[in-house]
C-alpha positions in Angstrom: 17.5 29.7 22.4 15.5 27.0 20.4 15.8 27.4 16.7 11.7 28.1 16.6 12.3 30.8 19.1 15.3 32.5 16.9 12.7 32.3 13.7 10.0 34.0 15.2 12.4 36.9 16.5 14.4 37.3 13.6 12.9 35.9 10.9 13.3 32.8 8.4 16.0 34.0 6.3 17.9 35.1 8.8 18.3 31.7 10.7 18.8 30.3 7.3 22.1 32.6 6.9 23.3 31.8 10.0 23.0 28.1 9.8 24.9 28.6 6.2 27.7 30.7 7.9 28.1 27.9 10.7 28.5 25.2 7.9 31.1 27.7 5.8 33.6 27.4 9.6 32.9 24.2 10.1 34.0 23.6 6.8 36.8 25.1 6.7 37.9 24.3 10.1 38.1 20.6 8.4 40.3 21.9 5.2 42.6 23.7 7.9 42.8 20.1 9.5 43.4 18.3 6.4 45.4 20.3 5.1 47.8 19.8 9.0 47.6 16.4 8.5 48.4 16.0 5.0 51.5 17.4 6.0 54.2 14.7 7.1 55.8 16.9 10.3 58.7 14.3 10.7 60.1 14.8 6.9 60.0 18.7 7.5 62.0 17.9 10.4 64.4 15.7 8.8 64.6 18.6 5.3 65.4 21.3 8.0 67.6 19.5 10.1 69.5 18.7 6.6 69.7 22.3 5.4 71.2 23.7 8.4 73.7 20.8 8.2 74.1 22.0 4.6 74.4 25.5 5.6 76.5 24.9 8.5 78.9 23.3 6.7 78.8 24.7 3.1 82.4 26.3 2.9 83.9 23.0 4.0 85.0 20.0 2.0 82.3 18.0 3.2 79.9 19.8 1.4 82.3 20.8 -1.5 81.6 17.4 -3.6 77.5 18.0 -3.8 78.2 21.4 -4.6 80.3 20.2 -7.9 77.9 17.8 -8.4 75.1 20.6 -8.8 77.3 22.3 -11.3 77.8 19.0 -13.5 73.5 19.3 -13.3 73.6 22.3 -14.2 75.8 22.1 -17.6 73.4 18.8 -18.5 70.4 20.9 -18.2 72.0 23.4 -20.6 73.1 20.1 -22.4 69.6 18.7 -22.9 67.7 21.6 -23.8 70.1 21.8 -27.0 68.8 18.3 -27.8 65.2 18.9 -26.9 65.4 21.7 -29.2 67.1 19.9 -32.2 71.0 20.9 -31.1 74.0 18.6 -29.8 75.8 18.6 -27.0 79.7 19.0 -28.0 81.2 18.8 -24.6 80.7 19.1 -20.6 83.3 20.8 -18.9 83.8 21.2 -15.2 86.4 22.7 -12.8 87.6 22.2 -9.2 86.3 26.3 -8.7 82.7 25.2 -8.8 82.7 26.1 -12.1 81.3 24.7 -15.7 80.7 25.1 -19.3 78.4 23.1 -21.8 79.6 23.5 -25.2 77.0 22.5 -27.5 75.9 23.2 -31.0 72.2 24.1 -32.7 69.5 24.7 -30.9 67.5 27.3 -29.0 69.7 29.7 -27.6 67.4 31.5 -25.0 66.3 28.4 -23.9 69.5 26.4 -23.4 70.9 29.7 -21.4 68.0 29.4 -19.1 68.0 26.1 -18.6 71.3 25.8 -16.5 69.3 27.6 -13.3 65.8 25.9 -13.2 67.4 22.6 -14.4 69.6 22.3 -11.0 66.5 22.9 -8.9 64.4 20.9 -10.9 67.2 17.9 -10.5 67.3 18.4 -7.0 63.5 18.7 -6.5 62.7 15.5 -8.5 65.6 13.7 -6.5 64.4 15.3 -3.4 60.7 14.2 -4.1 61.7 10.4 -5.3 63.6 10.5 -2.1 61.0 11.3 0.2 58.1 9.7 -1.9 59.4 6.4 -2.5 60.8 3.3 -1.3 63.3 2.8 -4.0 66.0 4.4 -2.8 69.1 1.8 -3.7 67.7 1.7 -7.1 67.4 5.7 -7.5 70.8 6.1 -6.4 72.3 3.4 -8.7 70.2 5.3 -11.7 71.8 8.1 -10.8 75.2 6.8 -10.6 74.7 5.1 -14.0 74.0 8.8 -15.3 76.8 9.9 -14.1 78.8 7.4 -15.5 77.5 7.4 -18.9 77.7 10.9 -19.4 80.9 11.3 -18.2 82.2 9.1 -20.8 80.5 10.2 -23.5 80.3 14.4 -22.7 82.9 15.1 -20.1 86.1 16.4 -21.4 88.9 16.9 -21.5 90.2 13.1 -20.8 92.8 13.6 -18.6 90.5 16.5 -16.1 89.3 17.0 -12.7 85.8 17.2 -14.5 86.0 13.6 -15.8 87.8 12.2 -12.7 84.7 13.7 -10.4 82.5 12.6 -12.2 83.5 9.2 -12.5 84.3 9.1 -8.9 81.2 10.1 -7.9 79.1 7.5 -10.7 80.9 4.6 -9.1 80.4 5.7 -5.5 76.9 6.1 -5.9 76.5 2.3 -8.0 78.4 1.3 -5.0 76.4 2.9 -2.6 73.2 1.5 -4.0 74.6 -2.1 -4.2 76.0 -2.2 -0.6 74.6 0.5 1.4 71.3 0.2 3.1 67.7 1.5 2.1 68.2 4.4 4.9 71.3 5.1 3.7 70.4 6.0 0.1 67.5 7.7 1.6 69.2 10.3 3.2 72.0 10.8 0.5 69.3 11.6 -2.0 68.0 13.6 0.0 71.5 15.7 0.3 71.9 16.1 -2.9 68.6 16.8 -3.9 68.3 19.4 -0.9 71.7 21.3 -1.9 70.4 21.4 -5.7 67.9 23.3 -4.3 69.8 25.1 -2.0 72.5 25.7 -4.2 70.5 27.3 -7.5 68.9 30.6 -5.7 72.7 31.1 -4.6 74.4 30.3 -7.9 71.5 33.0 -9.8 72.3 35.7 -6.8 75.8 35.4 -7.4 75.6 35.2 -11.4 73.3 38.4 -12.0 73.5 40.6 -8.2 76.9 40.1 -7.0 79.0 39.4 -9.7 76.5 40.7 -12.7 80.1 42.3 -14.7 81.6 38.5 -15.1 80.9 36.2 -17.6 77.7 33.8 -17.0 74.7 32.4 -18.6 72.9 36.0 -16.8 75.1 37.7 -18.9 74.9 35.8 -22.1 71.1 36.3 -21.8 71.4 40.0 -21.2 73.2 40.4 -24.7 71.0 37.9 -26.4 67.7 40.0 -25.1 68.8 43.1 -24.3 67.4 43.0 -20.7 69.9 44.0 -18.0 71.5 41.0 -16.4 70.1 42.1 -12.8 66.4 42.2 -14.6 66.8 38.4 -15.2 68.5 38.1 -11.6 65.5 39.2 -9.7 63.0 37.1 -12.3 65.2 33.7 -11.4 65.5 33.9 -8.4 62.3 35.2 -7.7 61.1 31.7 -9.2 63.6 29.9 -7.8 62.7 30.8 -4.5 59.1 29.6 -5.5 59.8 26.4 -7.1 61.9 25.3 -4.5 59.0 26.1 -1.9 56.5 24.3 -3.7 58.9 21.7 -4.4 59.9 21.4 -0.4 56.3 21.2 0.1 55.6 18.5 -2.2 58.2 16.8 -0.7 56.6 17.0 2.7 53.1 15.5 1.5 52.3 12.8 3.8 52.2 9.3 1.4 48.8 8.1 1.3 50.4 4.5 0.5 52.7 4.4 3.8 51.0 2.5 6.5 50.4 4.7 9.8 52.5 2.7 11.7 55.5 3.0 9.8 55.3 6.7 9.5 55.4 7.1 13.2 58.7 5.1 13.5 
C-alpha cells in the first residue's frame, strides 16, 4: 500500500505515528549494533579464558603468589587512605597465610577500614584496564615493580619477614620482566594480576563478613566502629564489588577506537 492510499484510510496522524515508530526501531536496532561492535569479542575471550585458568588453579602454588600480591594491595589501600586523609602509614605487614595488616596512625578511620576491599579491585581494574587499553605494557609492569620495591623498603616490616622478602621478590621480577620480556608477555601478566584482584576481592569480603564474620577483620572493625552488624556491611561490599568489577570487566572489553582494524583481528 502507497503511503497516499494509507492517509486517506487512516488518516494523517496516524501515518505520521507510524513513520515515527519505524524510525524509534530503526534507531535502536543501530544502538543495539553499536553497542555489539563496540565490544572487542577477542579480549572477552582472552578475560574468560584467564579466569577459569585462575579458578582452575586457585588452591595451587601457581596462583598462590598473585593471591599475596592482592593482599600487599590491599594493606596499601588501607595505607593511602590514612595519608589522603592526613594520617601515616607506620608499617605494612604481610604473611605467607594470605594474610596482612596496615598499621598506620591519624586519619579517617571509617575510611581507611574500607578502603582495604574496593582498593584491591580498584588496583586490579586499573591494571586490568591499562592492560587491555594500552600498548605500554613493559613500562606498566616495570612501574609496578618499582612500586613494589619502594614500598617494600620503606613500609614493609619486619626486616628479616616473608612480607619483605615477597615483596622484594616480586618488585625485581616484575623490573625484570619489563626490561627483558616481550610486549605480549607483560600483556598478559597484567592482565593476571589485575584479573585475580578482581577475582580475589568479592572472595576476600565473603569470607571476612559471611563465612568467617566472628574473626577478626576490617568487617569487624567496621561493625564496632558503626554499630552495623558485620554481615550488613558483607552484603553492601560485595554487592558493590560484584558491580564494580562488572563495569570494570566491561570497560576493559571496550573495543580501542585508536587500534587499527587490522591489528585487532590478529
Amino acid at each position: 500500500m502507497r503511503d497516499e492510499e494509507f492517509e486517506s484510510l487512516f488518516g494523517k496522524s496516524s501515518m505520521q505515528k507510524l513513520r515515527s515508530g519505524t524510525s524509534v526501531l530503526r534507531a535502536g536496532s543501530r544502538a543495539s549494533r553499536d553497542a555489539g561492535g563496540r565490544i572487542d569479542w577477542r579480549m572477552v575471550g582472552i578475560l574468560a579464558g584467564l579466569a577459569f585458568l585462575i579458578t582452575l588453579l586457585w588452591g595451587t602454588p601457581v596462583v598462590y603468589p598473585l593471591k599475596i600480591l592482592v593482599v600487599f594491595f590491599h594493606e596499601l589501600s588501607h595505607g593511602l587512605m590514612a595519608i589522603l586523609t592526613g594520617g601515616q602509614i607506620v608499617q605494612i605487614q604481610l604473611s605467607a597465610f594470605e594474610g596482612g595488616l596496615c598499621i598506620t596512625a591519624g586519619g579517617n578511620r571509617f575510611l581507611i577500614l574500607s578502603a582495604g576491599y574496593v582498593g584491591s579491585l580498584l588496583w586490579g581494574g586499573v591494571i586490568l584496564l591499562l592492560a587491555a587499553r594500552t600498548r605500554w605494557h613493559r613500562a606498566l609492569t616495570m612501574a609496578l615493580g618499582w612500586l613494589l620495591l619502594v614500598v617494600g623498603i620503606a613500609y614493609v616490616r619486619p626486616l628479616l619477614s616473608f612480607g619483605l622478602a615477597f615483596i622484594l621478590a616480586s618488585g625485581a621480577a616484575l623490573l625484570y620482566s619489563g626490561l627483558r620480556a616481550g610486549q605480549e608477555f607483560n600483556r598478559y601478566l597484567l592482565k593476571l594480576i589485575g584479573l585475580t584482584s578482581l577475582l580475589y576481592a568479592p572472595l576476600d569480603i565473603l569470607s571476612d563478613t559471611i563465612f568467617g564474620s566472628h574473626l577478626p577483620s576490617d568487617a569487624q572493625m567496621l561493625s564496632q566502629l558503626t554499630g552495623i552488624p558485620t554481615v550488613v556491611h558483607g552484603v553492601v561490599w560485595i554487592a558493590v564489588s560484584v558491580l564494580c568489577g562488572f563495569l570494570l570487566l566491561v570497560a576493559a572489553c571496550q573495543r580501542d577506537p585508536l587500534m587499527p582494524a587490522a591489528r585487532r583481528k590478529r
